[in-house]
N, CA, C and O atoms as CSV, one atom per row, in Angstrom:
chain,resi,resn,atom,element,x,y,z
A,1,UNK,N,N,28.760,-1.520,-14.316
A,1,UNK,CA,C,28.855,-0.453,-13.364
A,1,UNK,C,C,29.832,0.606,-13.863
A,1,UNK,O,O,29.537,1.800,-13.809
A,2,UNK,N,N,31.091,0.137,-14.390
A,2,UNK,CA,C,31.952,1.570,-14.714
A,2,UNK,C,C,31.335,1.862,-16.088
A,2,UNK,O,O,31.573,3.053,-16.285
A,3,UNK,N,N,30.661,1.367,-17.137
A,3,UNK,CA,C,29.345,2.237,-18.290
A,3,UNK,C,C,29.483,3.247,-16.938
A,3,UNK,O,O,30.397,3.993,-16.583
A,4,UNK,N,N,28.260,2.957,-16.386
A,4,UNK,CA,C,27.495,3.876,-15.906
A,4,UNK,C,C,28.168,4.975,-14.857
A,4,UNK,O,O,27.659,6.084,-14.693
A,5,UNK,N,N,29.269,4.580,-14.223
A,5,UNK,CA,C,29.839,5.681,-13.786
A,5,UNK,C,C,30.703,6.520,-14.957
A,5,UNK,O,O,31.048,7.683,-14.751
A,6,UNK,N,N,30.990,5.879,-16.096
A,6,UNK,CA,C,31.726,6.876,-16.810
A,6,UNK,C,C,30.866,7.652,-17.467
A,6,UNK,O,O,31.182,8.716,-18.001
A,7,UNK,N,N,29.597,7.100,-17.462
A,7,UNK,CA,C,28.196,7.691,-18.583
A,7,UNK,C,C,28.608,7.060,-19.829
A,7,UNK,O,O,28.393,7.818,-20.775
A,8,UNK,N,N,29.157,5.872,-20.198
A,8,UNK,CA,C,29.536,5.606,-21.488
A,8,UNK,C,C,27.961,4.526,-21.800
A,8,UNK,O,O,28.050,3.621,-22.630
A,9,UNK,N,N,26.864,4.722,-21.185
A,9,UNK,CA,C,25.555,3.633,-21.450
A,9,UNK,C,C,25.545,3.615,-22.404
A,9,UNK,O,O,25.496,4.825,-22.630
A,10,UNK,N,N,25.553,3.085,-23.468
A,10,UNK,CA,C,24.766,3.093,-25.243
A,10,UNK,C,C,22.979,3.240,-24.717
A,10,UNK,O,O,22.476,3.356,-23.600
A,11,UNK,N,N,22.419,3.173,-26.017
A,11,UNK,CA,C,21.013,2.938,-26.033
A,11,UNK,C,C,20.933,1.990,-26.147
A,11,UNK,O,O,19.957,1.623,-25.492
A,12,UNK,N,N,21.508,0.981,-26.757
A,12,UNK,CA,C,20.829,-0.159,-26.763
A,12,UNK,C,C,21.180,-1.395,-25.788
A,12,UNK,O,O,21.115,-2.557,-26.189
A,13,UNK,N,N,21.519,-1.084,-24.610
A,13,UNK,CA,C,22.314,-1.464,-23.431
A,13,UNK,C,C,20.923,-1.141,-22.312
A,13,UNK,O,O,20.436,-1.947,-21.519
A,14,UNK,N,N,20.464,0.408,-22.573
A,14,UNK,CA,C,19.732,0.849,-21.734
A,14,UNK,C,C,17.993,0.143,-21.978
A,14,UNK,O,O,17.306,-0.406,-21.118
A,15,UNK,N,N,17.682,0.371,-23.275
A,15,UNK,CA,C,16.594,-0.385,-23.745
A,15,UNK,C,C,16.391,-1.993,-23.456
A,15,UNK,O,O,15.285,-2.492,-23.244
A,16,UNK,N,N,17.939,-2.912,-23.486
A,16,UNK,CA,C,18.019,-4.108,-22.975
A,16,UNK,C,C,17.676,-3.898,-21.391
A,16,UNK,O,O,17.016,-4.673,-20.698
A,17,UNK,N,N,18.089,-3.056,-21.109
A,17,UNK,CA,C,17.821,-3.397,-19.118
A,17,UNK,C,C,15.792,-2.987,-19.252
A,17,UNK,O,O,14.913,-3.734,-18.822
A,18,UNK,N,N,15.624,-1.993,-19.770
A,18,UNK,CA,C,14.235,-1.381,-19.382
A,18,UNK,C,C,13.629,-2.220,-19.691
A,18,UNK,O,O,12.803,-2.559,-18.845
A,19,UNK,N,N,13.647,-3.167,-21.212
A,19,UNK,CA,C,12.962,-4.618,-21.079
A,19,UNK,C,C,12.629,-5.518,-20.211
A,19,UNK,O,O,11.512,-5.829,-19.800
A,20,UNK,N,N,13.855,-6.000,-19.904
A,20,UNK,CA,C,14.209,-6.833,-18.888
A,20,UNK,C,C,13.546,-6.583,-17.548
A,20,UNK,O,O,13.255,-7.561,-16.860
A,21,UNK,N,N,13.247,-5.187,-17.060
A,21,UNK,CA,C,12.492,-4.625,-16.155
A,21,UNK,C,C,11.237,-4.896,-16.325
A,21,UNK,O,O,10.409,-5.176,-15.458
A,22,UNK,N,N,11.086,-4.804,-17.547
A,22,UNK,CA,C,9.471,-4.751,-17.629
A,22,UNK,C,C,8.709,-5.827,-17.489
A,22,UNK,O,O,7.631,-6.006,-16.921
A,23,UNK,N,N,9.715,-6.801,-18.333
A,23,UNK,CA,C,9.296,-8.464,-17.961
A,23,UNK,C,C,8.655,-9.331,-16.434
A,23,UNK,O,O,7.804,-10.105,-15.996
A,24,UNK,N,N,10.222,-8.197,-16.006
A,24,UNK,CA,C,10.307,-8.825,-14.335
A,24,UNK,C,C,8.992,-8.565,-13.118
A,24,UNK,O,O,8.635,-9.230,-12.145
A,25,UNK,N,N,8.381,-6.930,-13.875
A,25,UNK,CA,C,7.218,-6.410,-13.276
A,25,UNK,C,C,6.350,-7.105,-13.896
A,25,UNK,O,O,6.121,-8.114,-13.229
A,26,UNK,N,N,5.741,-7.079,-14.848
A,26,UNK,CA,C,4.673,-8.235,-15.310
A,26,UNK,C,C,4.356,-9.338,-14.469
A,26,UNK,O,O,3.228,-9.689,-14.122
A,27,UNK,N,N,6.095,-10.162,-13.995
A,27,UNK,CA,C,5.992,-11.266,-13.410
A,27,UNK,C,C,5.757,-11.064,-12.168
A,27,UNK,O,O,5.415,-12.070,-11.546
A,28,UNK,N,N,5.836,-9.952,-11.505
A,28,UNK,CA,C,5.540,-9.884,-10.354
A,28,UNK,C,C,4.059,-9.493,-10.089
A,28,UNK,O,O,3.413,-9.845,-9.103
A,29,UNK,N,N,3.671,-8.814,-10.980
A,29,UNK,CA,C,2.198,-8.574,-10.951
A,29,UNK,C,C,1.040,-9.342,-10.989
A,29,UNK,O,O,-0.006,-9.247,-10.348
A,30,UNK,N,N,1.499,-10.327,-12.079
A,30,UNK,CA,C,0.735,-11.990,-12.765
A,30,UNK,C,C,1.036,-12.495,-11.195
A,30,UNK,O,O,-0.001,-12.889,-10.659
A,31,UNK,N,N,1.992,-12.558,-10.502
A,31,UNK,CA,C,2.343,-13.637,-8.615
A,31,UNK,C,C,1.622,-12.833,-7.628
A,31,UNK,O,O,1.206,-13.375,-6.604
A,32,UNK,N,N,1.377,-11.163,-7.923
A,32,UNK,CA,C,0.128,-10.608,-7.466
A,32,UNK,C,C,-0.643,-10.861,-6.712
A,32,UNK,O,O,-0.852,-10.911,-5.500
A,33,UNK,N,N,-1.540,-11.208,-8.680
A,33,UNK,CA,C,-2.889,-11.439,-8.812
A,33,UNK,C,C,-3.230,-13.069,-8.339
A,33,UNK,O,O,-4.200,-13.398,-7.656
A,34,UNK,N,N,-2.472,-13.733,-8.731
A,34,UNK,CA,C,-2.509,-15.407,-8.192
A,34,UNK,C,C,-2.660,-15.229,-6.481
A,34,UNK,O,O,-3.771,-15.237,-5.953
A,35,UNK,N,N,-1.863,-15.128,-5.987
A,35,UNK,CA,C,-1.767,-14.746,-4.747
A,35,UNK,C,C,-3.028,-14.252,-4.192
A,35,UNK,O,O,-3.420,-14.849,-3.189
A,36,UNK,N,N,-3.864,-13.130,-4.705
A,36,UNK,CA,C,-4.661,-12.420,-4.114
A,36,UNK,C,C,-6.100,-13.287,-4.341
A,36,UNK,O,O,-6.991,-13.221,-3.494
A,37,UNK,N,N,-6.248,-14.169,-5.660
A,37,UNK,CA,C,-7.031,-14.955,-5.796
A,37,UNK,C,C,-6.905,-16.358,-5.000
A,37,UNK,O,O,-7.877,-17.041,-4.674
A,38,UNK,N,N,-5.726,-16.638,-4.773
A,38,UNK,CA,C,-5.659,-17.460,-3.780
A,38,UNK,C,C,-6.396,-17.558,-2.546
A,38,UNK,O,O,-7.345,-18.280,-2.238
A,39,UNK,N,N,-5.890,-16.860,-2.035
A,39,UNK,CA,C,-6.243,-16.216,-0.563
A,39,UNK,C,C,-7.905,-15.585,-0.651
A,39,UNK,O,O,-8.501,-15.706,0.420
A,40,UNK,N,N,-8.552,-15.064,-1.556
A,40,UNK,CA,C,-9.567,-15.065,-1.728
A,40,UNK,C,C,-10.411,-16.105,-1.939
A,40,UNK,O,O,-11.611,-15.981,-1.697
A,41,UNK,N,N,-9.897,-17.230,-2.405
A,41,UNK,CA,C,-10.904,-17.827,-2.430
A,41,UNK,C,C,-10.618,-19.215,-1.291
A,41,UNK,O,O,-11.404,-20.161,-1.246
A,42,UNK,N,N,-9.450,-19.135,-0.473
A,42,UNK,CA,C,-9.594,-19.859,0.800
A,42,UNK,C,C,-10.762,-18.787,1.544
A,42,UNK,O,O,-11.895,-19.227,1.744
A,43,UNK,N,N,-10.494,-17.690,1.847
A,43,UNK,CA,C,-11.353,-17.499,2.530
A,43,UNK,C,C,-12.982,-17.128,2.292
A,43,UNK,O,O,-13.764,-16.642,3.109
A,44,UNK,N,N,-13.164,-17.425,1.243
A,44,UNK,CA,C,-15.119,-18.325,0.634
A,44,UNK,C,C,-15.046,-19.546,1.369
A,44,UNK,O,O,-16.181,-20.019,1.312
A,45,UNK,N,N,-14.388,-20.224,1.959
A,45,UNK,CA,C,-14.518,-21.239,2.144
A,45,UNK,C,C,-15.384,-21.908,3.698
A,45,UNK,O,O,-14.980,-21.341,4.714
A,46,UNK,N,N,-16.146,-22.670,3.874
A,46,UNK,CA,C,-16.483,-22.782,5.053
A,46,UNK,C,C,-15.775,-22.736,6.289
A,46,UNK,O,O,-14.557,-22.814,6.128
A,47,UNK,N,N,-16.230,-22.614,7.723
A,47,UNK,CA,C,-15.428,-23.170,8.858
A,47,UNK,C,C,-14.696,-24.275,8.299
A,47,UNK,O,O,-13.566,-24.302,7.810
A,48,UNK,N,N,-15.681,-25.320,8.486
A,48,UNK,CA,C,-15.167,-26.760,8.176
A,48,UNK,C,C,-14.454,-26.973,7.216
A,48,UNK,O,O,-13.615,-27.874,7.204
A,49,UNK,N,N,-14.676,-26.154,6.222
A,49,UNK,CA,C,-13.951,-26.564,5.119
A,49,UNK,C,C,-12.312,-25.743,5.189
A,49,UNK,O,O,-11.549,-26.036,4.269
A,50,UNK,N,N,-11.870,-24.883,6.112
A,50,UNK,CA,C,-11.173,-24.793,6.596
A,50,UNK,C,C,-10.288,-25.693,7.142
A,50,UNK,O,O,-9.275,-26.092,6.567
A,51,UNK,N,N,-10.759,-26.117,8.568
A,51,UNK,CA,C,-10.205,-27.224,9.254
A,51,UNK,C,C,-10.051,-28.494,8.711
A,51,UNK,O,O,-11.088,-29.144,8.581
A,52,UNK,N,N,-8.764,-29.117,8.282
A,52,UNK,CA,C,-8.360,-30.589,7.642
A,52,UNK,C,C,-9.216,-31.738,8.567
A,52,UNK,O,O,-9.752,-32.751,8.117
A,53,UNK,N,N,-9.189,-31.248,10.123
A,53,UNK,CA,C,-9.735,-32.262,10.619
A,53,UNK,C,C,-11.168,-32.671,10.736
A,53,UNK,O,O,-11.417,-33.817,11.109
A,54,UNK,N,N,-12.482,-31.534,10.346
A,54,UNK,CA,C,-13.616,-31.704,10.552
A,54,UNK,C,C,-14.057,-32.243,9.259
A,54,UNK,O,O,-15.246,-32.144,8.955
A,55,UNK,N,N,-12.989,-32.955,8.254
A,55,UNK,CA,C,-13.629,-33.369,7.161
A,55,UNK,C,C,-13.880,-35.089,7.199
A,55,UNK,O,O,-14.760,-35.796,6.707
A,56,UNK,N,N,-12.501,-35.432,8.138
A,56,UNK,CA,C,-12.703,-37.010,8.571
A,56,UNK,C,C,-14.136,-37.526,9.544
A,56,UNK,O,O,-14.274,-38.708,9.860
């Protein structure tokens, strides 16, 4: 934090964080797409195959 309030950032300080960013978005994007396929494909699913109990 005082880098950056004094403006003393290097580049290669700044390039380490924008990485690190980029990683973190990837990973959030890849938990997304899981997510959205998830939920997509519960809901293909029948009534019944819904309900735990109409399978007994």
């Amino acid at each position: 934090m005082q880098k950056y309030e004094t403006d003393t950032f290097d580049d290669d300080t700044m390039q380490a964080y924008e990485a690190h960013i980029a990683a973190l978005e990837r990973l959030v994007g890849r938990q997304a797409l899981e997510l959205e396929f998830l939920r997509g494909s519960s809901a293909t699913g029948t009534t019944a195959e819904k309900r735990p109990y109409a399978r007994d």
